[in-house]
C-alpha positions as CSV (number, residue, x, y, z in Angstrom):
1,X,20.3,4.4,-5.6
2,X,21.6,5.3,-2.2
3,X,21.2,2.7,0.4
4,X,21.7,2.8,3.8
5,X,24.4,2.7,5.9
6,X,25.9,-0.8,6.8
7,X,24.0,-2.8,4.1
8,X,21.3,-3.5,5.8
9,X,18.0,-3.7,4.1
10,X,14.4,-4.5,5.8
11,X,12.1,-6.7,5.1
12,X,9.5,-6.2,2.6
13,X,6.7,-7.5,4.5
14,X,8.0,-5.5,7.8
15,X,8.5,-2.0,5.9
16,X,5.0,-2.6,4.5
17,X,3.0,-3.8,7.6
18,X,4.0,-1.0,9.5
19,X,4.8,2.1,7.2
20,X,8.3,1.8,7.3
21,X,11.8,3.1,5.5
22,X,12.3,0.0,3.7
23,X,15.9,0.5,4.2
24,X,16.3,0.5,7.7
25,X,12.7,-0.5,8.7
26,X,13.2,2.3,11.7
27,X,12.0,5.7,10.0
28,X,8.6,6.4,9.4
29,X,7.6,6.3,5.3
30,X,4.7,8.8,5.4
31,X,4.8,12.4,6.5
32,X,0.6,12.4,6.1
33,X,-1.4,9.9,5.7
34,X,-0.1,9.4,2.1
35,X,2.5,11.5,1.6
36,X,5.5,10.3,1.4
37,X,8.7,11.8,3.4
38,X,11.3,13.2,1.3
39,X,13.7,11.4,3.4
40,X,13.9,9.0,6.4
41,X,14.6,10.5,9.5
42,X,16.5,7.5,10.9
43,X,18.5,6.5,8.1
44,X,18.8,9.5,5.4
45,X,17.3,7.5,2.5
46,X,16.4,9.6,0.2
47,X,12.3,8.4,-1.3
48,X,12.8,10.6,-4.0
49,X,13.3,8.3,-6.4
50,X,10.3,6.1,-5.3
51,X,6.9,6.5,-6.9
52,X,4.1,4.0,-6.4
53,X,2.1,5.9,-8.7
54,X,-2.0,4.0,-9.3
55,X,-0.6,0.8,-8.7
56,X,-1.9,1.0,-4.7
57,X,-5.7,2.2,-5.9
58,X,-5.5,-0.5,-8.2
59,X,-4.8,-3.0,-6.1
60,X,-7.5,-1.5,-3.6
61,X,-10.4,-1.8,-6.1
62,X,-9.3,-5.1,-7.4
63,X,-8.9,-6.3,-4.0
64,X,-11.9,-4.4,-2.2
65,X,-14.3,-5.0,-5.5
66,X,-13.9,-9.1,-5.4
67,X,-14.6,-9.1,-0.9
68,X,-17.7,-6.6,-1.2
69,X,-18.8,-8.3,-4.0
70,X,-18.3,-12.1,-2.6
71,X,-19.7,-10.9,0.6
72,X,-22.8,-9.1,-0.6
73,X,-23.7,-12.1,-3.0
74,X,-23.4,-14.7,-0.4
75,X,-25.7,-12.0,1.9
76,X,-28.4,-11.9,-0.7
77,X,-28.5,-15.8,-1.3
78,X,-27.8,-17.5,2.3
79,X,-30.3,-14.2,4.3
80,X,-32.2,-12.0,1.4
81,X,-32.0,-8.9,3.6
82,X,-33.6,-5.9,1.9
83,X,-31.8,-4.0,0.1
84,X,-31.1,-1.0,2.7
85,X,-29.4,-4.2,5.2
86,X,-27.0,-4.6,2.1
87,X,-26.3,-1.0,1.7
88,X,-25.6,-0.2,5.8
89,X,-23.3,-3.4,5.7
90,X,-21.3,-3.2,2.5
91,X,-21.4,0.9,1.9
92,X,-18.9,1.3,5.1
93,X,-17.1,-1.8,4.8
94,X,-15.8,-0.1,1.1
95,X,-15.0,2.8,2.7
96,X,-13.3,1.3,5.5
97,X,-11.3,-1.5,3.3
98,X,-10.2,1.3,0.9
99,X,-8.7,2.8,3.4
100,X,-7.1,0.3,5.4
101,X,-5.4,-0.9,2.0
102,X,-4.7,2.2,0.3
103,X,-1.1,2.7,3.0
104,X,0.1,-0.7,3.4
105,X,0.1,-1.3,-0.4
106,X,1.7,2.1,-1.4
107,X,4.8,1.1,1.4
108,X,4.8,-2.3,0.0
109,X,5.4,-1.1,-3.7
110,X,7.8,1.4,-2.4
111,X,9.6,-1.3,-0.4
112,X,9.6,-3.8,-3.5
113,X,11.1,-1.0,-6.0
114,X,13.8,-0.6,-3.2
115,X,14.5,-3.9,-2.9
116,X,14.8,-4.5,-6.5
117,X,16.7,-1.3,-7.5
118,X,13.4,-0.4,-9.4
119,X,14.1,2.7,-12.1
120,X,12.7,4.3,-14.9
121,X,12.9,2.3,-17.9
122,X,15.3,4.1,-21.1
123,X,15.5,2.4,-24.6
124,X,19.0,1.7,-25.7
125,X,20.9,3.7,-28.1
């Protein structure tokens, strides 16, 4: 895995707060809102070799799933609100969770397979 020049790594929690190459924390990771760059413009890293894969979504419905349904529970019990209150309140705050996950979790994966020299797994001969 090519790494950047110098040695110098960024941090994990830096390259994923703010959508960075996790090897020089400098170059922006996405090219779309997704998408990931073939390479960083500051550094040259190649994110070829990184794939995050469903692990983000995952994480997003897991994550999304248990504060929607915590917060709609604790709605119904401490206010009763009809039901259309619980729909305006927890309908866009799924949407907007989802998406405010979805890119800081796919650049912390891709930061912790750099980090960790992450690749494909191959059964020995």
């Amino acid at each position: 895995m090519n790494r950047p020049a110098g040695g110098q790594t960024a941090s994990v929690v830096r390259a994923t707060l703010l959508s960075r190459c996790p090897g020089c924390g400098r170059g922006p990771l996405f090219r779309g809102f997704l998408t990931v760059a073939p390479s960083c413009s500051n550094c040259g890293l190649s994110f070829a070799r990184f794939e995050a894969g469903d692990g983000p979504a995952v994480f997003v419905i897991l994550i999304v799933g248990a504060v929607v349904s915590a917060g709609a529970l604790l709605t119904e019990v401490r206010f009763q609100p009809p039901y259309w209150v619980q729909g305006a309140i927890w309908g866009p705050a799924v949407i907007v969770l989802s998406l405010g996950l979805l890119r800081p979790l796919k650049a912390g994966l891709i930061a912790l397979q750099y980090k960790h020299r992450a690749e494909e797994g191959r059964l020995a001969r």
